[in-house]
C-alpha positions in Angstrom: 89.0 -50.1 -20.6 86.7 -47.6 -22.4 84.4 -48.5 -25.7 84.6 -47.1 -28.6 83.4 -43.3 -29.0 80.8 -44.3 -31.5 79.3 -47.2 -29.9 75.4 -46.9 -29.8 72.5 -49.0 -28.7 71.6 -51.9 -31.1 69.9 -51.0 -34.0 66.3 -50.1 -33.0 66.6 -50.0 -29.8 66.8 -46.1 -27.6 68.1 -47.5 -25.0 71.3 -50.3 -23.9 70.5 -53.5 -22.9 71.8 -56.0 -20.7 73.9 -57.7 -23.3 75.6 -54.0 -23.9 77.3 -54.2 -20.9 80.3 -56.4 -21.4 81.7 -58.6 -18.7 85.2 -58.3 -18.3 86.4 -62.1 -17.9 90.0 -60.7 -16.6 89.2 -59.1 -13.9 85.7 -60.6 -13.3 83.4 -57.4 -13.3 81.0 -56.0 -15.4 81.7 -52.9 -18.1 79.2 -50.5 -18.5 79.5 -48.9 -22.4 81.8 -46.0 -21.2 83.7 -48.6 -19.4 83.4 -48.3 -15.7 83.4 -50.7 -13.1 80.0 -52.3 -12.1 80.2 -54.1 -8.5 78.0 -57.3 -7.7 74.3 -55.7 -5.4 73.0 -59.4 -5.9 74.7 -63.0 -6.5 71.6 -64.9 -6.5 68.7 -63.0 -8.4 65.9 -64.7 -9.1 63.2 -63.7 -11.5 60.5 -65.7 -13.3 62.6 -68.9 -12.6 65.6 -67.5 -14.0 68.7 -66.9 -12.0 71.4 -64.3 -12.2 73.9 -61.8 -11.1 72.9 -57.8 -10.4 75.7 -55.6 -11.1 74.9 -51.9 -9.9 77.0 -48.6 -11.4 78.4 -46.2 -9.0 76.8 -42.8 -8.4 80.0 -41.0 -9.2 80.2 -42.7 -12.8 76.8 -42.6 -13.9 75.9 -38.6 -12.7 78.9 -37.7 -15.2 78.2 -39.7 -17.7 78.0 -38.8 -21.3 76.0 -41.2 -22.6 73.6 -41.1 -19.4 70.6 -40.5 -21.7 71.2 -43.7 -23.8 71.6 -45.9 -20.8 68.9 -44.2 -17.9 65.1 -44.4 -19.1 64.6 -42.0 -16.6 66.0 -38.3 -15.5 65.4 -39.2 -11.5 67.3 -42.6 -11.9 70.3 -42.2 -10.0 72.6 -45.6 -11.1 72.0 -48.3 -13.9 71.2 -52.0 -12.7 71.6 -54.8 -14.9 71.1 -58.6 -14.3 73.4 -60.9 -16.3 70.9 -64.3 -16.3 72.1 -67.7 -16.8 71.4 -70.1 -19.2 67.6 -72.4 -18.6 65.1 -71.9 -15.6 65.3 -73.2 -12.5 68.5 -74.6 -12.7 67.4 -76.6 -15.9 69.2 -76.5 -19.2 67.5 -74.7 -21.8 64.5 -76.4 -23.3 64.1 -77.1 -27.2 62.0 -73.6 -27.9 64.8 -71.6 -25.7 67.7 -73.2 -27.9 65.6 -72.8 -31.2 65.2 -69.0 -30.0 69.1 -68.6 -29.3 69.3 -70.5 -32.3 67.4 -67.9 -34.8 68.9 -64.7 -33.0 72.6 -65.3 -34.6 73.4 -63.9 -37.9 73.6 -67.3 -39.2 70.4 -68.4 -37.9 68.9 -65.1 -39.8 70.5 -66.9 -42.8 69.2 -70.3 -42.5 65.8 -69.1 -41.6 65.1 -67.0 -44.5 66.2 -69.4 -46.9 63.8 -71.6 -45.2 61.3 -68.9 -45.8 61.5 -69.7 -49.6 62.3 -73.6 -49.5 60.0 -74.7 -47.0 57.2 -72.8 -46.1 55.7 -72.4 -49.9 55.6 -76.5 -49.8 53.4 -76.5 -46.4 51.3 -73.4 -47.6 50.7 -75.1 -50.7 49.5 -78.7 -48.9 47.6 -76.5 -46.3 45.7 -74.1 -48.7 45.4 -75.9 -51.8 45.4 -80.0 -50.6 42.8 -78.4 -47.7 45.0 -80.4 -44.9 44.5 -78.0 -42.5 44.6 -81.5 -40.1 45.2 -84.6 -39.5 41.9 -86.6 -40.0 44.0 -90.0 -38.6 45.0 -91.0 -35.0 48.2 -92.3 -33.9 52.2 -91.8 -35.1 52.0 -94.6 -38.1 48.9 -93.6 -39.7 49.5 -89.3 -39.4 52.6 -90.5 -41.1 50.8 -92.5 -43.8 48.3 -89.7 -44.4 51.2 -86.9 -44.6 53.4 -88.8 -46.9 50.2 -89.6 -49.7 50.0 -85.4 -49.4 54.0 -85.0 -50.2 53.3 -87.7 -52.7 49.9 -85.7 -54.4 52.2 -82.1 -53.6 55.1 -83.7 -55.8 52.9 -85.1 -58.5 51.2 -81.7 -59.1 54.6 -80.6 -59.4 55.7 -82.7 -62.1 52.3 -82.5 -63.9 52.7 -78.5 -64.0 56.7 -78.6 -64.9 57.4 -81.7 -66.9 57.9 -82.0 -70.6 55.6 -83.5 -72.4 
């Protein structure tokens, strides 16, 4: 199975990553980009609490590759290793920040999150900057909430006084 002739590193990166290298669900093994078999150097890597699989190339494959440049940081390298993590640390599923991160990295996170850019954000700027609630000034769950719903209350009045007919 070989990749496309034209396929490059993601945009602005020099060099592939880990998610470049496709695994092949078939025949269980991992594709580099010019499509050779990778074979398994470790089953149980572990790394900063994560755990995954190291795939290593062969010698013969990567000394003739063409796009050796693209995939090796370095001349003296002689193979490419890539770990393939799973998902969460330790064993754990992923916390709230990891999901929110895998969350935002699709194109349809991109989406949602710019729009919040314009939606959301300007509101919370304008309570921060211009209502001075740079914090809380209450203690406990039912009074922050008492406190931050008077400021959407003042934030939405300003608005009507500025945009309403009179």
């Amino acid at each position: 199975m070989r990749m496309s002739a034209n396929w490059q590193p993601k945009k602005g990166k020099k060099y592939y990553s880990s998610d470049d290298f496709i695994f092949d669900e078939d025949s269980g093994n991992l594709l580099c980009p010019e499509g050779h078999k990778m074979t398994i150097r470790c089953r149980n890597n572990r790394t900063g609490g994560y755990t995954g699989v190291t795939y290593v190339g062969s010698r013969v494959n990567c000394s003739a590759c063409k796009r050796r440049s693209v995939c090796l940081r370095y001349t003296t390298t002689h193979v490419r290793q890539v770990t393939k993590y799973k998902e969460g640390r330790d064993g754990k599923p992923l916390s709230y920040t990891e999901q929110m991160r895998k969350q935002f990295d699709t194109p349809d996170g991109r989406s949602i999150y710019s729009k919040r850019m314009g939606i959301v954000e300007p509101v919370f700027a304008n309570i921060r900057s211009t209502l001075n609630l740079s914090r809380f000034t209450m203690r406990g769950k039912a009074k922050v909430n008492i406190q931050w719903l008077l400021y959407c209350i003042v934030h939405n009045l300003r608005k009507i006084q500025r945009y309403a007919k009179l």
